[in-house]
GUSE-618935 format. One record per residue (C-alpha): residue in one letter; x, y, z. Coordinates in Angstrom, 2 decimals. Example, Ala and Ser with C-alpha at 12.3 -4.5 7.8 and 13.67 -1.06 7.14 Angstrom:
# GUSE-618935
> r / u / v / w
> a / 12.30 / -4.50 / 7.80 .
> s / 13.67 / -1.06 / 7.14 .
END
This chain:
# GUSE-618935
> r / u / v / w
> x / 0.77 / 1.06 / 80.52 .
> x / -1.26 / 1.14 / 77.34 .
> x / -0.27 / -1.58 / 74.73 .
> x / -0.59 / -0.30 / 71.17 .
> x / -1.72 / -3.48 / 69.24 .
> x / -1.30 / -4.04 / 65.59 .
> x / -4.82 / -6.03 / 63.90 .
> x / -2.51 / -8.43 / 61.25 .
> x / -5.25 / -9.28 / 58.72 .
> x / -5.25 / -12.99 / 57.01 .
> x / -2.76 / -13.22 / 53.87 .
> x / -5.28 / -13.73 / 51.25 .
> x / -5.05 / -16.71 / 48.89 .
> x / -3.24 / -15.90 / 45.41 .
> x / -5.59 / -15.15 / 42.19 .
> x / -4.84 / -16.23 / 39.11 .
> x / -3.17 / -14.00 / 36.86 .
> x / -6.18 / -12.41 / 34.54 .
> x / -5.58 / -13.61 / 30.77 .
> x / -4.22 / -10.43 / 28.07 .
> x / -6.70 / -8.55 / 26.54 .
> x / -6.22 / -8.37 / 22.92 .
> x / -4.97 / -5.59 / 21.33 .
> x / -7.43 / -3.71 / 18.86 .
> x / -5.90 / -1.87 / 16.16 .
> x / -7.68 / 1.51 / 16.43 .
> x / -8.92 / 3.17 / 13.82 .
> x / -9.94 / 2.15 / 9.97 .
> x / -8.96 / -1.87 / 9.27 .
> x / -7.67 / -2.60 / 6.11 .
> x / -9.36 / -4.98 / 4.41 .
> x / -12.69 / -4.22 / 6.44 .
> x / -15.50 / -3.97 / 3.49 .
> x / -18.27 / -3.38 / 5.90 .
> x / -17.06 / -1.41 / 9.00 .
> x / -17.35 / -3.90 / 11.25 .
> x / -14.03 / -3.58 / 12.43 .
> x / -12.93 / -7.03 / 11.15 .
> x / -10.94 / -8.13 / 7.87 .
> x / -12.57 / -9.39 / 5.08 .
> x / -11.39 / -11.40 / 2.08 .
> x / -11.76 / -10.90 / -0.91 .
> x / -11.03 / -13.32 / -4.03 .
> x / -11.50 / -13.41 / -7.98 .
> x / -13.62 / -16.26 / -9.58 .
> x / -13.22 / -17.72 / -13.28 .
> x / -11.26 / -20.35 / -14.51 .
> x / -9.07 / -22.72 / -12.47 .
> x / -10.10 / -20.82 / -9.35 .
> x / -12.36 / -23.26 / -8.23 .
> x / -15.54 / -20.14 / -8.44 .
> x / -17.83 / -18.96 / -10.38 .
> x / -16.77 / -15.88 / -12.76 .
> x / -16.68 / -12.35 / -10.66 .
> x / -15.62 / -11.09 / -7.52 .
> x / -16.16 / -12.98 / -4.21 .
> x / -16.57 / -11.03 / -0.89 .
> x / -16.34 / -13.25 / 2.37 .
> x / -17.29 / -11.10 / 5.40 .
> x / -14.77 / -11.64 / 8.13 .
> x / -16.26 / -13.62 / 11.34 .
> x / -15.61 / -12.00 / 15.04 .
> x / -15.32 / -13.89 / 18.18 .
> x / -17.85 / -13.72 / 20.29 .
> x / -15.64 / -14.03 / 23.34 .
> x / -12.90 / -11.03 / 21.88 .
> x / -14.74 / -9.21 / 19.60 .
> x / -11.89 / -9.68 / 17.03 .
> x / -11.60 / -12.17 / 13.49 .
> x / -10.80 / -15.20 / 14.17 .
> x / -10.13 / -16.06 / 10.33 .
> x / -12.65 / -17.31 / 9.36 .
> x / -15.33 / -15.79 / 6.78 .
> x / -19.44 / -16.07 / 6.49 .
> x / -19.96 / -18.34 / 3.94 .
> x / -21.14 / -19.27 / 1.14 .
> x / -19.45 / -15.86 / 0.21 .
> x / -20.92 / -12.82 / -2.21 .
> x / -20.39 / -12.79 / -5.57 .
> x / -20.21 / -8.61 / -5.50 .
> x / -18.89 / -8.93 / -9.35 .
> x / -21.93 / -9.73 / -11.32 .
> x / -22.24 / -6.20 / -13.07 .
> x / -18.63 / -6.82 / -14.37 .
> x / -16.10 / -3.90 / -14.74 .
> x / -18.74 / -1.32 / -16.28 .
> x / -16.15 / -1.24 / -19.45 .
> x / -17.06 / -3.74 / -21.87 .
> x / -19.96 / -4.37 / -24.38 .
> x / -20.93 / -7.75 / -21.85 .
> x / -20.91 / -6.03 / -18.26 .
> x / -20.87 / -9.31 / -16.94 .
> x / -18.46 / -11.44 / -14.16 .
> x / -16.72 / -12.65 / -16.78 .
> x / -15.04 / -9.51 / -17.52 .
> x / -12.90 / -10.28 / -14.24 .
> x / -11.65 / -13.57 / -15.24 .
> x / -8.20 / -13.31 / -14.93 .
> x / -7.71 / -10.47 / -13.28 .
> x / -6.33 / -10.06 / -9.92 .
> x / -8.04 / -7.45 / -7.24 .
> x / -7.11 / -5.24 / -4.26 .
> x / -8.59 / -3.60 / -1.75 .
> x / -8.15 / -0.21 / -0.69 .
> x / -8.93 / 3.83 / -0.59 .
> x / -8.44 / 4.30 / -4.04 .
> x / -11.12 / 6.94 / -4.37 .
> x / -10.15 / 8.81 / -1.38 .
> x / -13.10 / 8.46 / 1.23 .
> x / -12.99 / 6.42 / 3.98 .
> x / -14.36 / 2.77 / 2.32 .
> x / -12.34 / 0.34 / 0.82 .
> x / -12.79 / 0.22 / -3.12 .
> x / -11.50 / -2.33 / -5.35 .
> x / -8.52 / -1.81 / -8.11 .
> x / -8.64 / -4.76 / -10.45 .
> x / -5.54 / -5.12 / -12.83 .
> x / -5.07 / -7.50 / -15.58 .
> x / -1.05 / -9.51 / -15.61 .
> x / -1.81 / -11.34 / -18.59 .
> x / -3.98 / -12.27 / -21.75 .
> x / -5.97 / -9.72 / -23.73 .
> x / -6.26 / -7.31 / -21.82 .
> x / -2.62 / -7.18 / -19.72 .
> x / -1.73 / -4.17 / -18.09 .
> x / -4.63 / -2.35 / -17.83 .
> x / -7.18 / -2.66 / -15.10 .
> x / -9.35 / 0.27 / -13.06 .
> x / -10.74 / 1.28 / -9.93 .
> x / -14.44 / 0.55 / -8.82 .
> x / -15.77 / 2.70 / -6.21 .
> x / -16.96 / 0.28 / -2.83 .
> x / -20.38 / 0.73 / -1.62 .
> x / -19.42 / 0.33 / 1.68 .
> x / -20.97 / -2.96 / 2.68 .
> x / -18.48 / -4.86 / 1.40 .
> x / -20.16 / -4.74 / -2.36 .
> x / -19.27 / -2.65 / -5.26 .
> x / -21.33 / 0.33 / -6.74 .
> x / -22.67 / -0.25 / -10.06 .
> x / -19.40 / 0.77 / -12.25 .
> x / -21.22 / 1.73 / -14.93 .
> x / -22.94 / 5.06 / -13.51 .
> x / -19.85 / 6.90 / -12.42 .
> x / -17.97 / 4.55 / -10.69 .
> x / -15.44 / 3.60 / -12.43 .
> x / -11.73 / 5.13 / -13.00 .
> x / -9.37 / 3.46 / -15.94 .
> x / -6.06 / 2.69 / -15.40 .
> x / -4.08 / 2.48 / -18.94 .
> x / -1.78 / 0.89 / -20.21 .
> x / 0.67 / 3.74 / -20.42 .
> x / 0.33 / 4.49 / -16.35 .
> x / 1.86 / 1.48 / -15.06 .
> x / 4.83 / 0.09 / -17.86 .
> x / 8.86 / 0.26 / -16.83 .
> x / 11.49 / 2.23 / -18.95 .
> x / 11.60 / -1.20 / -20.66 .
> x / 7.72 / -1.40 / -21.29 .
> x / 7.17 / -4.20 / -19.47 .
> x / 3.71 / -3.94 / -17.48 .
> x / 3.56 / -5.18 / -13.91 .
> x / 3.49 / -9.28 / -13.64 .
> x / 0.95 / -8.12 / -9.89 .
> x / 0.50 / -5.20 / -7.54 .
> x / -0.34 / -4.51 / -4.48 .
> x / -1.36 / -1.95 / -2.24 .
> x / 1.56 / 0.46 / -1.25 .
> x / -0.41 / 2.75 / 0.43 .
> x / 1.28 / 5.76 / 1.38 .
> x / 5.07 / 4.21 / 1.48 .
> x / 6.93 / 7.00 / 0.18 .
> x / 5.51 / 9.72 / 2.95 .
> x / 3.55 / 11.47 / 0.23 .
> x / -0.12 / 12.01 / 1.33 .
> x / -2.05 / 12.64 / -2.19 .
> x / -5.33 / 11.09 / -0.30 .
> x / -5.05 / 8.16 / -2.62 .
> x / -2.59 / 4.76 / -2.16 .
> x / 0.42 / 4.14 / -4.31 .
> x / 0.95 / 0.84 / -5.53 .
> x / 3.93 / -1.79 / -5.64 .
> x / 4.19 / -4.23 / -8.41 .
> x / 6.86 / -6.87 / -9.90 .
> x / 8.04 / -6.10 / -13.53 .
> x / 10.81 / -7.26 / -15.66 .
> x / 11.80 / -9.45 / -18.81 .
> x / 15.21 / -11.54 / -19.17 .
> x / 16.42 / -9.65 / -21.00 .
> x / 17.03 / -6.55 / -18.27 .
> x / 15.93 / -8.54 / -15.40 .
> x / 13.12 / -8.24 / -12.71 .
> x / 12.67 / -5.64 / -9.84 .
> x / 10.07 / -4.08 / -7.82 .
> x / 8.64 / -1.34 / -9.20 .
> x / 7.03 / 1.72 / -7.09 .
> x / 4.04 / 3.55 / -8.67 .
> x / 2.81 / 6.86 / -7.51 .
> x / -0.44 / 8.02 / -7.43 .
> x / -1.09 / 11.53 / -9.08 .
> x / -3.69 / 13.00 / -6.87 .
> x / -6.70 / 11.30 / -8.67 .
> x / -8.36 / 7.62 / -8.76 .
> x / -6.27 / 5.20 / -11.33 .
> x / -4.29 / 8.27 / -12.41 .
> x / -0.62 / 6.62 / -11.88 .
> x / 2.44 / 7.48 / -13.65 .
> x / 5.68 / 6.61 / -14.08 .
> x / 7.29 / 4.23 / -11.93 .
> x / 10.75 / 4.34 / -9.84 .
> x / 12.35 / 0.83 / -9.73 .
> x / 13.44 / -0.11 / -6.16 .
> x / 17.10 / -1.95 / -5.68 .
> x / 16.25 / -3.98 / -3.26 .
> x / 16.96 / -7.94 / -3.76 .
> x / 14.78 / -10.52 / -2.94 .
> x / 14.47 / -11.85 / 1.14 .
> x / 17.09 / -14.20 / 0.50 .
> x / 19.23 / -11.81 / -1.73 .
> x / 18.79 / -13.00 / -5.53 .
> x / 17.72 / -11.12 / -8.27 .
> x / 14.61 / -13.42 / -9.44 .
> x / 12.01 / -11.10 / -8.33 .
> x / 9.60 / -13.38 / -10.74 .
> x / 9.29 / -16.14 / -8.32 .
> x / 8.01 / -13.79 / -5.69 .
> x / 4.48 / -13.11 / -4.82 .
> x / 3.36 / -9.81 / -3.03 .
> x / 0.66 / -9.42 / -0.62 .
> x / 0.83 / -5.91 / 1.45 .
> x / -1.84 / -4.88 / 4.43 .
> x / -0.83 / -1.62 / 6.81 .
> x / -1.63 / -2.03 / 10.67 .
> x / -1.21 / 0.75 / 13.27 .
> x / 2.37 / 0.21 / 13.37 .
> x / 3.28 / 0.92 / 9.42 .
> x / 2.72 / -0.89 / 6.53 .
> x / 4.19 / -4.35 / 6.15 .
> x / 4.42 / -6.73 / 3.27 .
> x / 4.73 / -10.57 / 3.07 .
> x / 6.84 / -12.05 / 0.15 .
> x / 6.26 / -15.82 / -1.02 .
> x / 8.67 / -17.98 / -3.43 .
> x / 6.26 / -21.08 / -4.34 .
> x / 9.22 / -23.30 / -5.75 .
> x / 11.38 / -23.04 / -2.38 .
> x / 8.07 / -22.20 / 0.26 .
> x / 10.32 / -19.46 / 1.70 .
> x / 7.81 / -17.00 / 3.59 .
> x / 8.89 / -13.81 / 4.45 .
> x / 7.50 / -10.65 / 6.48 .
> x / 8.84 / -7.25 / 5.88 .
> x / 7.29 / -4.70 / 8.68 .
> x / 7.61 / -1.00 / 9.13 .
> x / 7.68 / -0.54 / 4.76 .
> x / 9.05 / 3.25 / 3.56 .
> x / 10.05 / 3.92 / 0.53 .
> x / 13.18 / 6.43 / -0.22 .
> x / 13.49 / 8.10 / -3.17 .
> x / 16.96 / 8.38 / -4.63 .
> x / 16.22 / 10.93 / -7.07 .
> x / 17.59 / 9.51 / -9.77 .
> x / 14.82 / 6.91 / -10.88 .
> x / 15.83 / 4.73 / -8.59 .
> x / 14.47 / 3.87 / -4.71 .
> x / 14.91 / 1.59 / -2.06 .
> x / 12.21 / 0.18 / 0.34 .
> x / 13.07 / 0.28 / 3.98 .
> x / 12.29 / -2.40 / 6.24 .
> x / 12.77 / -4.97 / 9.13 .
> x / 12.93 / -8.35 / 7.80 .
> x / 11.31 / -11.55 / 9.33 .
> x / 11.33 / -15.37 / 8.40 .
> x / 8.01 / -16.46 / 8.66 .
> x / 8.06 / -19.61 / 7.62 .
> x / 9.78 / -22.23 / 5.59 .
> x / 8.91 / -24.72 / 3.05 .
> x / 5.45 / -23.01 / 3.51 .
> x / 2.75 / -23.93 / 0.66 .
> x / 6.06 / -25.52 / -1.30 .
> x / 4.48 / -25.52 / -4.75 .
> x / 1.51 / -25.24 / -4.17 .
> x / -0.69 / -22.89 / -6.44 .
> x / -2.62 / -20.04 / -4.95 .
> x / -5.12 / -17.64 / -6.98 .
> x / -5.19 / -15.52 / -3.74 .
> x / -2.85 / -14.30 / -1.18 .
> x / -4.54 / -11.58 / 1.23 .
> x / -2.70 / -10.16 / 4.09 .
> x / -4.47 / -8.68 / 6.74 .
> x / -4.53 / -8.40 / 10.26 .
> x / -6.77 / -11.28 / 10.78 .
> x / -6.95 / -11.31 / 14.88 .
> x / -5.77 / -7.50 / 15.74 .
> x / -2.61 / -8.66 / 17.49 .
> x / -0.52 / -5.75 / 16.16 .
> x / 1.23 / -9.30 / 13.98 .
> x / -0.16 / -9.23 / 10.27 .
> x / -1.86 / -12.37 / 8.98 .
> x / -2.58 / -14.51 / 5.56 .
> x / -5.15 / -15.82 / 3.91 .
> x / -5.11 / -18.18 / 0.97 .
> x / -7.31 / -19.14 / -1.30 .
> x / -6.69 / -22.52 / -3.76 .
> x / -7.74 / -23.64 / -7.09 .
> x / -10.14 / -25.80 / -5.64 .
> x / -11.72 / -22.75 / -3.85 .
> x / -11.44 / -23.47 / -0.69 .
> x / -9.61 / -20.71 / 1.87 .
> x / -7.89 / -20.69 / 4.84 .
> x / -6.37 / -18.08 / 7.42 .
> x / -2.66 / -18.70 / 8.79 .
> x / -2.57 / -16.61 / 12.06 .
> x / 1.03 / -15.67 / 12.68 .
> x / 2.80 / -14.55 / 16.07 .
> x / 5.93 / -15.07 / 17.33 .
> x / 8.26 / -12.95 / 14.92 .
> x / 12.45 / -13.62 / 15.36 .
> x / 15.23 / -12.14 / 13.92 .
> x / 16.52 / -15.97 / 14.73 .
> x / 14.15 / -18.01 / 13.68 .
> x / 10.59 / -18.78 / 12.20 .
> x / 7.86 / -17.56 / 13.46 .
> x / 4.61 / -19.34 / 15.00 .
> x / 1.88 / -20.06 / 12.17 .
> x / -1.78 / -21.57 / 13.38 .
> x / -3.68 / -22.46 / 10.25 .
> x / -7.10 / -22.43 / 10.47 .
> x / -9.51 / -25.24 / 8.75 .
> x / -10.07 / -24.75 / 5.33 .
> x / -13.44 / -24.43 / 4.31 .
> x / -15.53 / -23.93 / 1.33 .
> x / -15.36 / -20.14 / -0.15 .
> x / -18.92 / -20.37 / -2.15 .
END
């Protein structure tokens, strides 16, 4: 009788499970001056920032071992502000001291430009667009480059003129090619809200504003202890909200805007807890959010008076607690 015999080959020994890949957001980066693929950070110089007058551009820095930032910037950074804002009789980096800037497609190609908006002093509540060359520098502003924003385009039914801004890209679902923005405006007198400004189809052209009912992360009214800082990964647009007197940190992911068609919106959102007692007063001149690592989680960076910067790489979001924050060394800007 034939035996029918079974060869039993040798279990093999386990293998180590292989380590995640990262996961690359595809397609344009916010905040990515150059193309590279990778953040970069961008800060205003003049007094009590620690930097010379003018606009600083630090290049973000990619691992060689992932491919994506790992927070921190080339250094000594660029001072891409030296031919000022192309409309004043000095053309100069002074002419951004004091301002605050932003990056995004506010031209309507496919670079990052830079919106620069005045909260206080002479020149409060104005600002304009400067086109980006590209390379993370600015074209010259004066031959063509440059789109006003008045006075008139950004002011509340009380005429109050936004206290900062940020980037709302495309939050209320209308694509005009060109971002929206999202600013904090008020007085005592009425009180302070967010404010939601449209874009009209054309670089700086922004007008009228619908004032959004939504209270702060922890439900108060004092929207002018709250600092903005927006950045939009593949999964939406998200924006992280700071009180400096209380360090309350706050993530809101998945940002749309609704229209109630009466002057009025609300922003949509999920709501995280990032951190708390986070920078508990401590002054910032610049508070960039970005996805710093391409982890799907947005990021921060910070820069101080003293102008040095930092990255704060965040993971770990909860609906029941904080969230994990891993802040980088803080180096030297320029």
């Amino acid at each position: 009788m034939a035996l029918a015999l079974t060869a039993l080959a040798p279990a093999l020994p386990a293998q180590a499970a292989p380590k995640p890949t990262p996961t690359v957001t595809t397609g344009p980066v916010d905040k990515d001056l150059n193309g590279d693929g990778v953040p970069d950070l961008v800060a205003v110089g003049g007094p009590g920032t620690g930097l010379g007058s003018g606009v600083w551009s630090g290049l973000g820095v990619k691992s060689r071992k992932t491919g994506v930032g790992t927070g921190q910037v080339q250094t000594p950074a660029s001072n891409i502000g030296l031919r000022g804002t192309g409309v004043t009789e000095y053309n100069a980096p002074t002419d951004f001291d004091g301002a605050q800037v932003i990056t995004g497609r506010f031209t309507g190609v496919d670079r990052q430009d830079f919106l620069y908006y005045f909260p206080t002093g002479n020149s409060a509540g104005v600002g304009g667009v400067i086109r980006g060359a590209g390379d993370g520098t600015m074209n010259n502003p004066v031959s063509g480059n440059q789109f006003t924003i008045g006075y008139d385009n950004l002011i509340d039914a009380n005429g109050n003129s936004p206290l900062q801004l940020v980037n709302a890209f495309q939050a209320d679902g209308v694509d005009t090619g060109i971002p929206d923005l999202l600013g904090i405006a008020g007085d005592a007198t009425n009180g302070y809200r967010l404010g939601y400004h449209p874009n009209y189809f054309a670089p700086g052209l922004y007008y009228g504003v619908t004032g959004l009912t939504n209270p702060t992360p922890t439900g108060g009214t004092d929207w002018q202890n709250w600092s903005l800082a927006s950045t939009e990964t593949a999964s939406g647009i998200a924006l992280f909200l700071r009180n400096a007197g209380t360090g309350d940190l706050y993530l809101w992911t998945g940002v749309t805007m609704v229209d109630n068609g009466d002057g009025t919106g609300t922003l949509t959102h999920t709501q995280y807890q990032v951190a708390a007692n986070w920078n508990t007063g401590v002054a910032i001149t610049t508070l960039q959010a970005a996805d710093i690592n391409a982890d799907g989680t947005p990021d921060l960076w910070t820069v101080l008076p003293n102008g040095t910067y930092r990255a704060y790489l965040i993971s770990g979001l909860s609906n029941s607690g904080t969230a994990t924050v891993i802040a980088t060394r803080a180096q030297r800007l320029a």
